[in-house]
C-alpha positions as CSV (number, residue, x, y, z in Angstrom):
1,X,-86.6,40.4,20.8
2,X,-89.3,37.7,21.4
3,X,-88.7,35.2,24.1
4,X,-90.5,32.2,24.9
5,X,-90.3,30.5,28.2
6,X,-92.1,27.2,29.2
7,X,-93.0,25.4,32.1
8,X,-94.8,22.4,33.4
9,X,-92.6,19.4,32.3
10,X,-92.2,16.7,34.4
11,X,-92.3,12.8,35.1
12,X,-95.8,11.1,35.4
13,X,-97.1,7.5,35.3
14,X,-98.7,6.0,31.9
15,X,-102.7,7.4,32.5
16,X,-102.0,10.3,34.1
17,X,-101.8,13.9,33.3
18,X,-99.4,17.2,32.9
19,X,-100.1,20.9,31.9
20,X,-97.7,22.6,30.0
21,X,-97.2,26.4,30.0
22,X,-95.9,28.4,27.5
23,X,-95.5,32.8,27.5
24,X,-94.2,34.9,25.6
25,X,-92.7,38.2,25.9
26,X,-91.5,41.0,23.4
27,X,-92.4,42.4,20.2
28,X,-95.6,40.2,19.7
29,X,-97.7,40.7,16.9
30,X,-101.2,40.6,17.6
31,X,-102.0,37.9,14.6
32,X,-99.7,34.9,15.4
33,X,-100.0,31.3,15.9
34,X,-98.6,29.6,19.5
35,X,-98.4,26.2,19.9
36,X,-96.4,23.1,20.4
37,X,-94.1,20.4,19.3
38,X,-92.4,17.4,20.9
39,X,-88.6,15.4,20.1
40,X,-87.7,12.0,21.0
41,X,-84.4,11.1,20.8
42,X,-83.5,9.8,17.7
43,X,-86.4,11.4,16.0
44,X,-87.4,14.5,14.5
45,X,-89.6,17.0,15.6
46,X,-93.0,16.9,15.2
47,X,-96.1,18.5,15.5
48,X,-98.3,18.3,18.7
49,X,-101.3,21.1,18.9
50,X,-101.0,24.7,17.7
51,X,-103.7,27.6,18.1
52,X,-104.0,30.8,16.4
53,X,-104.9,34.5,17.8
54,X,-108.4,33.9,16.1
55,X,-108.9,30.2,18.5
56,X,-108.2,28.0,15.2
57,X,-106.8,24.8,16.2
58,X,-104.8,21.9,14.8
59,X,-103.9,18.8,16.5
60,X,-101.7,16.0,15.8
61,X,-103.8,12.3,15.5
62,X,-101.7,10.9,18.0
63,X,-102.7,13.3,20.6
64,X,-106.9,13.9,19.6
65,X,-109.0,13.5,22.3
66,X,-106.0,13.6,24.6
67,X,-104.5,16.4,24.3
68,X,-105.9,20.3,24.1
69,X,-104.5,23.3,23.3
70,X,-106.1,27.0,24.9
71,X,-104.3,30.5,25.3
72,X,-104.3,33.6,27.1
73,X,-104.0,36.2,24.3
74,X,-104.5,38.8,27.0
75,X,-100.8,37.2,28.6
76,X,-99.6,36.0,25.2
77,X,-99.5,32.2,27.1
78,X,-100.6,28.9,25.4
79,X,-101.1,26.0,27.8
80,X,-101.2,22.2,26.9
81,X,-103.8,20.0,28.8
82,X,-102.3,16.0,28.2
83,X,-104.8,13.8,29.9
84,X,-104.1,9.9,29.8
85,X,-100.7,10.3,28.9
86,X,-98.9,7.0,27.5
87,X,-95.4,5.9,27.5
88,X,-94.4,7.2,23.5
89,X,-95.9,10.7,24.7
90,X,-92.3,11.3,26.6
91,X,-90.2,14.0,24.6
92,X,-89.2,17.3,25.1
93,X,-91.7,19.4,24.2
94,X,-91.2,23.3,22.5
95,X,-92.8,26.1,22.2
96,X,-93.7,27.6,19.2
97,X,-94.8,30.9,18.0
98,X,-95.0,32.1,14.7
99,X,-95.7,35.5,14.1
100,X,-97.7,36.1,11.0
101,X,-96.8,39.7,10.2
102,X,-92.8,38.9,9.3
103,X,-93.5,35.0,9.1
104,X,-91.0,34.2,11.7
105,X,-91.0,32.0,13.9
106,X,-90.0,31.4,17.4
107,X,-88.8,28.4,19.7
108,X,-88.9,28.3,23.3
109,X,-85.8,25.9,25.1
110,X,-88.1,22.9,25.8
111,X,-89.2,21.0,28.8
112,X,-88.7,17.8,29.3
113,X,-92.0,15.2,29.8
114,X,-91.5,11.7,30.5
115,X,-94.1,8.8,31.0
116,X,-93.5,5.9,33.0
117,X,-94.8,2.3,32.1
């Protein structure tokens, strides 16, 4: 069984910054993908930065040059850097690992980020 448990949320005022952390534990395969996604209410989920095992990265434009993605294959953690954060960054952000052997994915619970004016 794969858990995912994050860390980091928080409230911050528009400009500044948070680091999000994300680990997993369990059956990891060594080839996966970690990375992260972000709600607002009333809107869907959506893409944020992911990483795989082999340091390829994707980011969403919203977030480029804002935003980076590392991990800790070594502790199977992914962290999320969000420098100048702005008001519309404030979701809940999830965890995401998606493990390339089965192509299954995994979600974490979410933690909570919120931007003041």
């Amino acid at each position: 069984q794969l858990q995912l448990v994050e860390s980091g949320g928080g409230l911050v005022q528009a400009g500044g910054s948070l680091r999000l952390s994300c680990t997993a534990s369990g059956n990891i395969f060594s080839f996966n993908r970690m990375g992260w996604y972000r709600q607002a209410p009333g809107k869907q989920r959506e893409l944020v930065a992911t990483e795989t095992t082999g340091g390829s990265t994707n980011y969403a434009d919203p977030v480029k040059g804002r935003f980076t993605i590392s991990r800790d294959n070594a502790k199977n953690t992914v962290y999320l850097q969000m420098n100048s954060l702005k008001p519309e960054d404030t979701a809940r952000y999830y965890c995401n690992l998606v493990d390339f052997r089965i192509n299954r994915d995994y979600w974490g619970q979410g933690t909570q980020v919120t931007v003041s004016p």
